[in-house]
Structure formats: C-alpha cells, structure tokens
N, C-alpha and C positions, 0 to 999 in steps of 0.2 A: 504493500500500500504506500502510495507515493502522496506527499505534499499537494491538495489541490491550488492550482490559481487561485495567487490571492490580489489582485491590482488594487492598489491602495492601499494594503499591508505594508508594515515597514517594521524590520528587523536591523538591530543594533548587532553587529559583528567586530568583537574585540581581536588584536591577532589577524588582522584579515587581506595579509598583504603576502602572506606564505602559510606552508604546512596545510594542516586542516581549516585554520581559518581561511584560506584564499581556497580548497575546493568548496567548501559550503556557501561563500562567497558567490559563485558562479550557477551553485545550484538554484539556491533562492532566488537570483536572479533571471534564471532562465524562467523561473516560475511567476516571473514578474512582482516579487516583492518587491518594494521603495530600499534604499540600501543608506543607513550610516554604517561608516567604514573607519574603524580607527587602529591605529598605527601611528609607529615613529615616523615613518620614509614616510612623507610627504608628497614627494617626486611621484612615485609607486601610487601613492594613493591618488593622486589625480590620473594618472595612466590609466588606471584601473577603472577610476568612476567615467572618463570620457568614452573607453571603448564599452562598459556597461550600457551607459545612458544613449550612446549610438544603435548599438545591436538589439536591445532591448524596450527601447522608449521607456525609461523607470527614474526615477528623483535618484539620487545617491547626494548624500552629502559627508564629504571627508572631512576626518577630523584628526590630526596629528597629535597624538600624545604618548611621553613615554609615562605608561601605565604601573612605574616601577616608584616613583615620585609621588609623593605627599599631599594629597587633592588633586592629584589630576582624574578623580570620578568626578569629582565637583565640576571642574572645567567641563568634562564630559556633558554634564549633566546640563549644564548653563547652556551650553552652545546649541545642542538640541532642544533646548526652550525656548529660545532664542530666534530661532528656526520655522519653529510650531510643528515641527515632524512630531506625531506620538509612537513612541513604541509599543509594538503588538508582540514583539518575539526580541529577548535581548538574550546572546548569545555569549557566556564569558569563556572563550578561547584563546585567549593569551597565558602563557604560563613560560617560565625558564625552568632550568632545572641546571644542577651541580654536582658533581660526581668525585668523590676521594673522600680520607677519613676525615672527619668534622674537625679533628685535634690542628689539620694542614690547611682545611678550606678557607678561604680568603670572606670574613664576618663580613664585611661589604655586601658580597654579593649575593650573603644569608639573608640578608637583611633587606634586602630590595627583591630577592626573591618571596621571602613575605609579603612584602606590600605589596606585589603583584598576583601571586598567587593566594592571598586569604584577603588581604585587606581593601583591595582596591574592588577586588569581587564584590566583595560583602557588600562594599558601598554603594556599587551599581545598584544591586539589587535592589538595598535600599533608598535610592533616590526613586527610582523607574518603578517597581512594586505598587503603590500608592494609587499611580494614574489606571492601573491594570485592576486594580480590586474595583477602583470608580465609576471603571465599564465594564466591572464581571466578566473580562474576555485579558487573556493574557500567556506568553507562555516566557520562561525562565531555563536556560540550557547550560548547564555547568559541564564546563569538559574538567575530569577529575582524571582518574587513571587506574590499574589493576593495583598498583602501587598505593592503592590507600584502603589498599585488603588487610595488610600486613607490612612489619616495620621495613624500612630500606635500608641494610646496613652500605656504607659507602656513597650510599643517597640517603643518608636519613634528614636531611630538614625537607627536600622535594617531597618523599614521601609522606613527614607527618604532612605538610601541608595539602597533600592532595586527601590523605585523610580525612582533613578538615574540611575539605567541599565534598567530600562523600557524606557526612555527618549531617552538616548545615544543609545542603539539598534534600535528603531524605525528611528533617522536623521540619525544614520548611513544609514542604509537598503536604506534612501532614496536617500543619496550621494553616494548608489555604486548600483542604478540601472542602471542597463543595461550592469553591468563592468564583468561582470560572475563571482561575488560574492554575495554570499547573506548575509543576519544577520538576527538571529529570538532570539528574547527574550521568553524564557518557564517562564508562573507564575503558579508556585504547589500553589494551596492552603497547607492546614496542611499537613505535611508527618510525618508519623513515623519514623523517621529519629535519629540519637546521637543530632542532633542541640538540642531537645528536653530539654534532659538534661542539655545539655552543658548550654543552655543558661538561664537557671533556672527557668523557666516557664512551667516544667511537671507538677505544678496545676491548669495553667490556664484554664478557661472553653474551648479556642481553640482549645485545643490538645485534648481534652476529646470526650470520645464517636470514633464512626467509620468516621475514617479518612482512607486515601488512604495511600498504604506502598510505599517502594521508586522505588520495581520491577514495582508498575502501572505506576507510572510516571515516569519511563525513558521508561518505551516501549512507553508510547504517547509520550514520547522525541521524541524515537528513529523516529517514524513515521512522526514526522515533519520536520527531517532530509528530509525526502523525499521530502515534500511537498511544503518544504521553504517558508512558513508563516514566516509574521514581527513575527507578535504577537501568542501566543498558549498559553490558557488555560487550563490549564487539570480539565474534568469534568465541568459534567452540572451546576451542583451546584456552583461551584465556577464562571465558565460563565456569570450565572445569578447574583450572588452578584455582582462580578467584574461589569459589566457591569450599573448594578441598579442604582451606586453609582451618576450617571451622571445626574442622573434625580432626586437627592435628595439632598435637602441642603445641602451644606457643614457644618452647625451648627448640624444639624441632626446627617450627618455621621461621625460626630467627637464621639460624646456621643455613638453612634452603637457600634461604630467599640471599644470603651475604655470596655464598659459591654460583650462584643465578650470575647476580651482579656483578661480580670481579673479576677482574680483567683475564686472559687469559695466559 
C-alpha cells in the first residue's frame, strides 16, 4: 500500500539533501506533497527544490540549518510560520552518528550529536505537534534505528540516543491516540548511507558485507506512512535480531552487539 496523492499536503523533511532523507524527498514529491526541505548545503537545497518545483508543479521551500546548534528548531519553526506553509507530515531524519571507545571520542561531537539526535527532534515535534492536534489530522516520522534495541558498545552515545526516539515515539503515539495524529518510529538496521563515513566506523564488521541502501529504506519508510505503525522495522533480518534481543540476557547482548560492531 503506497502513499495516496496528497496536493496541498506538505511534509517537513529534516536530513533531506542525502541518504534516506533525499530518497523520501523524491518520493513525497512524486506524490505531489508541498516540500520544506532542511539542511546545511544551501547550494543543494535550492538545486533540489528548482528541479522539484519544475518536474512536479509542488511549493518547496528550503531552509538551511545546521540542526546540530542550539535553537535552530526554533529558526525552523519561525521560518515556516512565516511562510504560512502548515505541516501535515514532519519527518525527523537527520541524525550523525560516532564510532570508537567513548574514553577517545572527541565530547564535541557527543554533544552536538545530542542536540541533533534527541534535542533538536524533540523540539520539532514540539513546536509542529500543537497545529496537528488543532486539525485532528497529522503524522510525526522519527527515523531511530535497530541500534536503540540494545546498548552500542563503540557506538554507545548514537545508540543511547537513538534509544531515546525509540522510547519518546512509542509514549508519544500513545498520548495522541485517538487525537488524528499519529507517531511511528523507523529502525534501518545498516544503510549505506554518508553516516558511514562521517562517523568513522567504515571498518567496522557492521557496515561490511550486503547491507540495504537508503532508496530500500525510505520506500519501506514511505509505506509506513501509510500504514501508521508505532514501530517499523525495515527487513526481516533486522526484525528478527531486533526482536531476539528480548529473550537474551542482557550480559549476552552487550558482548553480541560490541563483536557486531568492531572493526575487523
């Protein structure tokens, strides 16, 4: 079951200039959603919204922010009131991630990884949330990760914090049933994705071998749009781990999950 046309919808996509935020990007758009698009690359993001708004006849308006920064949800949030675009669908797929033992990792980039990964999230939601409950229509799409199954040793602050939108997605969903809003947390296992490199972990054994690219997982994104699941795994294989994890010691899957992740 595919996303129907929506012309006159407009989805808020964080992340939306590569990886999965730029296939979902293209998706919604073929489907004629209205498109805010935010990102760093500016350059990118106007590239992106002219050949959008040409192919497609759809509104986009770009908004450059690094999401990693201390009110830039607020910025967010202004610019598209400012606008008068309402969001119908707000998408938080922006995330970094960092790989080595926490005692070496450079706190900088813990700490910005936070703010983009839990803090800047949470804020979206709660600016944007409000006008969705006011029209009883709304949906809320948190990209989390299999990674907030169980601890990540070597990745462990990516980890807790993807945690943390696994958590925060599922009580929301539960606090806004019946309000005609929904919230679904997506957990990708590995994507081929820039995270990869970015976060210096392109030798670990996780990423090695056949992994899913970021076109598979945002069409099963896209598809759970539809379907409004809390929770979405993408692929069997990761269902199965994810899931496993519950019936095995946690002494266990601390030691799995550290040889999963390590280099090899």
């Amino acid at each position: 079951m595919m996303v129907k046309k929506q012309k006159g919808k407009t989805v808020l996509i964080t992340g939306s200039t590569e990886g999965i935020g730029y296939e979902l990007t293209k998706l919604f758009a073929k489907d004629h959603f209205n498109l805010v698009l935010v990102a760093r690359n500016k350059i990118k993001l106007e590239e992106m919204a002219n050949s959008l708004m040409k192919q497609f006849s759809i509104k986009v308006l770009v908004i450059s922010e690094d999401l990693s920064k201390v009110n830039s949800a607020k910025s967010i949030f202004e610019q598209v009131s400012k606008s008068k675009m309402e969001i119908d669908i707000l998408v938080n797929n922006a995330g970094v991630a960092l790989y080595g033992d926490f005692v070496q990792t450079d706190l900088n980039k813990e700490l910005k990884m936070i703010q983009l990964n839990i803090v800047t999230l949470t804020e979206l939601v709660k600016y944007f949330l409000p006008n969705m409950l006011q029209k009883k229509s709304g949906q809320i799409i948190n990209i989390a990760s299999t990674s907030a199954s169980q601890p990540g040793p070597k990745m462990s602050v990516y980890a807790a914090s993807k945690a943390y939108v696994l958590s925060f997605s599922e009580a929301l969903s539960e606090e806004l049933r019946h309000t005609g809003v929904s919230v679904t947390a997506v957990c990708p296992g590995p994507t081929r994705t820039g995270i990869i490199n970015s976060s210096g972990g392109n030798n670990s054994k996780l990423f090695k071998g056949k992994i899913m690219t970021s076109k598979k997982v945002a069409k099963l994104t896209y598809e759970a749009v539809s379907k409004k699941k809390t929770v979405v795994i993408t692929g069997i294989k990761n269902k199965i781990l994810a899931q496993s994890v519950r019936f095995i010691p946690r002494s266990i899957v601390r030691k799995l999950a550290k040889k999963i992740i390590e280099e090899r």
